[in-house]
C-alpha positions in Angstrom: 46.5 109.2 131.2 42.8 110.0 130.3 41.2 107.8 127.6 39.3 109.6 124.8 36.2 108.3 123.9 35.5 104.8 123.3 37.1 102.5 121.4 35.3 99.8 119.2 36.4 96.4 118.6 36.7 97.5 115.1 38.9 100.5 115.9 41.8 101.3 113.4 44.5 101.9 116.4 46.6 99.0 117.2 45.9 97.1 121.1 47.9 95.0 121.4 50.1 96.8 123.9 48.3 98.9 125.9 51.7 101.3 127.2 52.0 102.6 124.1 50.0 105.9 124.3 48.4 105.5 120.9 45.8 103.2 122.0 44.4 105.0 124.5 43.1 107.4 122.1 39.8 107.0 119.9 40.4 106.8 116.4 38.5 110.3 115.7 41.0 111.8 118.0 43.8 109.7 116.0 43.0 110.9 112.8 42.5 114.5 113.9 46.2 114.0 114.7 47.4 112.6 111.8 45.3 115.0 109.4 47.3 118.0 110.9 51.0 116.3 109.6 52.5 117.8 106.4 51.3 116.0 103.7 54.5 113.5 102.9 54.1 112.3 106.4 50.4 111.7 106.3 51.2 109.8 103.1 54.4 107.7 104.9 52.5 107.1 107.7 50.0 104.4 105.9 53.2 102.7 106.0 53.2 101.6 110.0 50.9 99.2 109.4 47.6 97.8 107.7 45.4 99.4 110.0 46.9 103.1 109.8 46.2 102.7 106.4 43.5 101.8 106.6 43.0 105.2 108.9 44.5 107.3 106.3 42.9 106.1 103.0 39.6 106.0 104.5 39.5 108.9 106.8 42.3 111.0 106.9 42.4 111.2 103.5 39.1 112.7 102.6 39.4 115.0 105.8 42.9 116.4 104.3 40.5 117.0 101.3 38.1 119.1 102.7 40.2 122.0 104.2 43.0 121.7 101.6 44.2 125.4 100.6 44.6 126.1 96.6 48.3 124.8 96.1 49.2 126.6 92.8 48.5 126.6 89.0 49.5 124.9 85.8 49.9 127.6 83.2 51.4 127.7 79.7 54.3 129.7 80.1 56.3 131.5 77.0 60.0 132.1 77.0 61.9 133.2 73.0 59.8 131.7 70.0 61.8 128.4 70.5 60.1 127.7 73.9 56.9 129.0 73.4 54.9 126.2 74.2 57.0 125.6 77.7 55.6 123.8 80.5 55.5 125.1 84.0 53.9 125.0 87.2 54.3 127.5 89.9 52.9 128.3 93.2 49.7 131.4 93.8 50.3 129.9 97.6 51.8 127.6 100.0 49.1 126.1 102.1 47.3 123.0 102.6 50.0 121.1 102.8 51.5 121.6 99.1 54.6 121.0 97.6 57.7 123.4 99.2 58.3 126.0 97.0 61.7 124.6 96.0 60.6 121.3 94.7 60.3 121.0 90.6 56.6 119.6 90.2 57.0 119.7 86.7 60.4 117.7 86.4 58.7 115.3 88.8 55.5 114.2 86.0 58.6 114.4 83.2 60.1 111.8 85.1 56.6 109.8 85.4 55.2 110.2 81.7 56.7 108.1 79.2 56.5 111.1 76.6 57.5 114.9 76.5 54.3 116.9 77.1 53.5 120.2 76.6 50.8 122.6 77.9 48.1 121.2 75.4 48.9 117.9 76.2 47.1 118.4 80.0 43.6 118.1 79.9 42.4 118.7 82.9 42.9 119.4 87.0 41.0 117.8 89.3 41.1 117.3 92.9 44.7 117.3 92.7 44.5 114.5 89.9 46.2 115.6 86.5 44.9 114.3 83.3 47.2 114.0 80.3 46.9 112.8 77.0 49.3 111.7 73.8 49.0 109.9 70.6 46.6 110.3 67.5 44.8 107.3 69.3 43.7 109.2 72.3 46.5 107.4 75.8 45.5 108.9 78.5 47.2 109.2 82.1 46.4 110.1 85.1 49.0 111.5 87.6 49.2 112.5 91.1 52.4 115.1 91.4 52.3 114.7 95.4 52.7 110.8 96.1 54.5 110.7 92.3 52.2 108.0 90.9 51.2 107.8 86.9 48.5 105.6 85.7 48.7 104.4 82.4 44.4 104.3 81.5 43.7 101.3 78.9 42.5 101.9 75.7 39.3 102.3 74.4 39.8 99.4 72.3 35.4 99.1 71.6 35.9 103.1 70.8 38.6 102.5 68.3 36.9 99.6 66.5 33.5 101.5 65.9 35.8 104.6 65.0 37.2 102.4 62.4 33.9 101.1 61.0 32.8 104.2 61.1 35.5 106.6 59.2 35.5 108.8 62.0 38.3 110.7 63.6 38.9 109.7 67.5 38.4 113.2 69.6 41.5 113.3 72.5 39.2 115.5 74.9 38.6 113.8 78.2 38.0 115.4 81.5 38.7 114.4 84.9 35.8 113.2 87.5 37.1 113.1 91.4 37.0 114.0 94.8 38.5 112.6 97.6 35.9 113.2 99.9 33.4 110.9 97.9 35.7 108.2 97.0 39.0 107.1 96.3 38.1 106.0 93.1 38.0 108.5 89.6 36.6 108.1 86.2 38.1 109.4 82.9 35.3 110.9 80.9 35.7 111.2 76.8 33.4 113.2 74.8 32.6 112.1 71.4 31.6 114.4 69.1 30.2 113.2 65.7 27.7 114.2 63.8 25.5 111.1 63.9 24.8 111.9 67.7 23.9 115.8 67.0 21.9 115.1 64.6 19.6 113.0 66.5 19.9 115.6 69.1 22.1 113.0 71.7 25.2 113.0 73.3 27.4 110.3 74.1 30.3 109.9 76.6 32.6 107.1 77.1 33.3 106.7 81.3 36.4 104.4 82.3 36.0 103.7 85.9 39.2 103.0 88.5 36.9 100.7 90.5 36.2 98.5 87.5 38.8 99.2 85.2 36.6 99.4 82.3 35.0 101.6 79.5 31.3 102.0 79.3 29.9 103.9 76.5 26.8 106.2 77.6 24.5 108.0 74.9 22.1 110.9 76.8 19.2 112.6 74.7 20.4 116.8 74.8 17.4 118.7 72.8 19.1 122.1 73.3 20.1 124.6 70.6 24.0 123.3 71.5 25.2 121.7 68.3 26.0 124.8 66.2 28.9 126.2 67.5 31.5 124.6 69.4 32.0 123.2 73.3 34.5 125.4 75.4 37.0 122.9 76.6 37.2 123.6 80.6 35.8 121.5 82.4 34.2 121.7 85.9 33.1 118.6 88.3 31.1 118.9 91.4 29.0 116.5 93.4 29.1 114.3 90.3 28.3 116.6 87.5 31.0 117.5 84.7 29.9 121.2 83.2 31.0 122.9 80.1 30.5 125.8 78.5 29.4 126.6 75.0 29.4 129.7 73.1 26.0 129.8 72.9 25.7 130.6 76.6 24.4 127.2 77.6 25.9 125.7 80.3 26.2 121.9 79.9 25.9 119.1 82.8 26.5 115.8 82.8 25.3 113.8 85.5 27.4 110.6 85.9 25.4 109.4 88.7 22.3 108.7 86.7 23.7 109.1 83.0 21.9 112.4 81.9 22.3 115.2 80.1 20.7 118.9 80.4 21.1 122.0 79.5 20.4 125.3 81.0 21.2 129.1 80.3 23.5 131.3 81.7 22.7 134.5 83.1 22.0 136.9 80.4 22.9 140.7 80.5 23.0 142.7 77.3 26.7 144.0 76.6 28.3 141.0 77.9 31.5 141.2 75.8 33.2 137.8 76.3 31.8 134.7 74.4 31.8 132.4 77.0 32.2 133.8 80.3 33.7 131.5 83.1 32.6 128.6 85.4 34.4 127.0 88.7 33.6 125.6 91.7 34.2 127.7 95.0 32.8 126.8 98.4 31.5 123.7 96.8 29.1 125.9 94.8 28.7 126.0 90.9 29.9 129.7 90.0 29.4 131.7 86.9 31.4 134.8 85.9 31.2 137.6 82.8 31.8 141.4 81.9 29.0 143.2 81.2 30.3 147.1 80.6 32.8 147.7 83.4 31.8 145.5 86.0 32.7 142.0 86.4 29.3 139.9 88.0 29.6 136.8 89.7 26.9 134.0 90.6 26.3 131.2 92.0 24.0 128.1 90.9 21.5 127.2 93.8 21.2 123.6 94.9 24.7 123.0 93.8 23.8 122.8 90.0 20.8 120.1 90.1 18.0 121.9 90.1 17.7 125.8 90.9 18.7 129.5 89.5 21.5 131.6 89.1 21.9 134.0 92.3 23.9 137.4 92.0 27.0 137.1 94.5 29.6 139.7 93.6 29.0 143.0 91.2 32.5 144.1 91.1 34.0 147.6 89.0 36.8 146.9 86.9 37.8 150.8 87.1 38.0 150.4 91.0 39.9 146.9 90.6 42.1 148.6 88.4 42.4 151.6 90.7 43.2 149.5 93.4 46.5 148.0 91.8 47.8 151.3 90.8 47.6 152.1 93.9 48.8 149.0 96.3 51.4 147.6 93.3 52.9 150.5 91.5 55.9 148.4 90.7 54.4 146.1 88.1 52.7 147.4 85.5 49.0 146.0 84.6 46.8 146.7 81.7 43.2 147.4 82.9 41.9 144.5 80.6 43.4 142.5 83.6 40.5 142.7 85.3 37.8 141.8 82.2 37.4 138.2 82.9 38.3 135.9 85.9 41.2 133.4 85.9 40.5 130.9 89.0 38.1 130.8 92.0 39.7 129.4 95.4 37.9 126.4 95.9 38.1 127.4 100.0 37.6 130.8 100.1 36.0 133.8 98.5 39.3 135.0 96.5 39.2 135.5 93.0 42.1 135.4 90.8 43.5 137.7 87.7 46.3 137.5 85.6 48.0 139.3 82.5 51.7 138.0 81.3 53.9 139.3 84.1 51.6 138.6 87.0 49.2 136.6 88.9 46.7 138.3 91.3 44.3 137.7 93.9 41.6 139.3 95.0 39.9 139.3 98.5 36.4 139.7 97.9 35.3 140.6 101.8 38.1 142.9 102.6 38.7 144.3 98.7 42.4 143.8 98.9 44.7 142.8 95.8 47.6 141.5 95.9 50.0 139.8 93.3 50.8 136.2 94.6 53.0 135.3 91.4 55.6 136.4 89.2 57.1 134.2 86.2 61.0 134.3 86.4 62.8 136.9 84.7 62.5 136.2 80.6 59.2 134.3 81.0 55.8 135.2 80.5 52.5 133.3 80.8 50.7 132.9 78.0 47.5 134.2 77.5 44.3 132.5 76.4 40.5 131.9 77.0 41.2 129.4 80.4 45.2 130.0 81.0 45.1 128.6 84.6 44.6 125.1 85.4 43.7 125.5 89.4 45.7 122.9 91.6 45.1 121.7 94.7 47.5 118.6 96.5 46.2 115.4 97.3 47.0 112.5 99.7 45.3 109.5 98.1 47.0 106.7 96.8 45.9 105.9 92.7 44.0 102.5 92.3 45.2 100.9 88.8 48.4 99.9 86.7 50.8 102.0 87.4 53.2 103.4 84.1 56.4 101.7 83.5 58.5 104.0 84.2 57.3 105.0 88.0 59.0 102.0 89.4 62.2 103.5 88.4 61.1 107.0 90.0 60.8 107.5 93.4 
């Protein structure tokens, strides 16, 4: 048997028996290996021993990360008056080792989380990570539907008592800061939004860490004409920046690397007929999206959002889009208004997504080919709003904190 490449004393692969064939390999070649198994057996396999999982948290893990297909969507879905605030998730496609089709995501989390949630009750979708929150007194989780693990966050006890003091409401917005390929750790970010910090022009953010366990209250100076009207409440994190958009066509970033706060326009075109546009990540570049007459422009943020300009990627006609459908999907019908405003980037690829209440489409940018990827089950709709799609994509790594009650009893 040929050895490949060399192997350190500090290698990950077991030695002590030098028949079995695993340790002639290196470990780059072993975690190639590994990386290409389904995504339950990647996870089981930190089970052989200490080492190997040591392999898979710290290697495989952010290499499963990195070439991971879009897995699916949470949407609010609408079914008679009685369920109109359903919850479902359902599958755009079935790569990157996601789910099978057959498998109930969403029972899975109602198993998990100690309450019944709804649509509104999901914050935000990160890196595979799902936020959720419940309670007048802002409990969040976090959840990771593959390896069906719920963390119960503490509270922000400091947060309450100054709310207290203060007469002030508590806000239940938080967002979601995490990727695999950084670290194995995540932060839950809260905004805060009262008036004593918009008046003096500041913002202030309260960041509970996984890797300490703890809340840490942050207060950035913002002099940006931002304060007026409100926030849009997607959220966007790259290279450790959360963005947000705000309907006065600023877009927001926090930098939780250095605890700062800027604010910088959007491209402006006269006739741009939605109020805030859209923002995602695709490529692992900052894109912005709006209508301006009939066609739908794309860019993308140089320098991946620190410093730069927008750059014009895609100028695309919603009459040919339209045209397009008619033609390749006669069988479904589609208002043209489909095409007015982008639901989700692929964070892999160049496709774009669309979506109206019967349908969810995608759109291949280099070759101009549509296709419809999803369809609700018969009786059910998806219901429309401003974001409706909250872009998932499956991940492998294993939650650091106190896990909820009731996942001891799930498996």
């Amino acid at each position: 048997m040929c050895i490949v490449g060399k192997i350190g004393l500090d290698s990950f692969i077991p030695r002590g028996n030098d028949c079995c064939p695993w340790s002639k390999l290196c470990d780059d070649l072993v975690a190639e290996i590994l990386c290409r198994l389904p995504a339950k057996n990647l996870i089981r396999s930190k089970c052989v021993c200490k080492l190997w999982n040591r392999l898979v948290t710290d290697v495989c893990a952010p290499k499963f990360s990195t070439y991971n297909l879009l897995g699916g969507f949470f949407y609010q879905g609408e079914k008679n008056a009685e369920l109109q605030h359903g919850f479902y998730l359902e599958y755009a496609s079935c790569g990157g080792g996601c789910p099978t089709a057959d498998e109930r995501v969403v029972e899975s989390l109602s198993a998990l989380l100690p309450f019944k949630f709804t649509f509104e009750d999901l914050l935000h979708s990160c890196n595979g990570l799902l936020l959720f929150v419940t309670g007048s007194v802002p409990q969040y989780y976090v959840c990771n539907p593959l390896t069906k693990q719920c963390i119960e966050i503490p509270r922000n006890i400091e947060r309450e008592k100054l709310a207290i003091d203060a007469g002030k409401k508590l806000h239940c917005f938080a967002a979601l800061a995490f990727n695999p390929c950084e670290s194995s750790h995540y932060k839950v970010v809260s905004f805060n939004y009262w008036t004593t910090y918009s008046s003096n022009k500041t913002v202030n953010i309260d960041v509970f860490s996984s890797g300490t366990g703890e809340w840490v209250s942050h207060t950035m100076p913002l002099d940006a004409p931002v304060y007026e009207l409100p926030w849009n409440r997607h959220v966007v994190y790259l290279n450790g920046v959360l963005y947000r958009l705000t309907r006065s066509k600023y877009l927001l970033q926090f930098d939780l690397n250095n605890f700062s706060a800027r604010a910088m326009e959007v491209p402006r075109r006269r006739d741009v007929i939605h109020n805030y546009g859209f923002v995602g990540v695709s490529c692992d570049r900052l894109h912005y999206s709006n209508l301006v007459g009939r066609t739908l422009f794309v860019w993308f943020l140089e320098d991946r959002g620190k410093v730069g300009s927008w750059v014009l990627k895609h100028s695309i006609s919603v009459d040919d889009l339209y045209n397009n459908y008619k033609f390749g999907c006669p069988l479904i019908k589609c208002p043209r208004a489909t095409f007015a405003r982008l639901w989700a980037l692929d964070t892999n690829s160049e496709a774009i997504y669309f979506g109206f209440s019967n349908a969810i489409l995608r759109y291949h940018v280099d070759c101009s080919m549509l296709e419809v990827v999803y369809t609700p089950e018969s009786g059910k709709e998806i219901y429309l709003r401003q974001y409706s799609l909250f872009a998932y994509s499956p991940c492998v790594v294993i939650l650091k904190g106190i896990p909820n009650a009731l996942q001891a009893n799930y498996k």
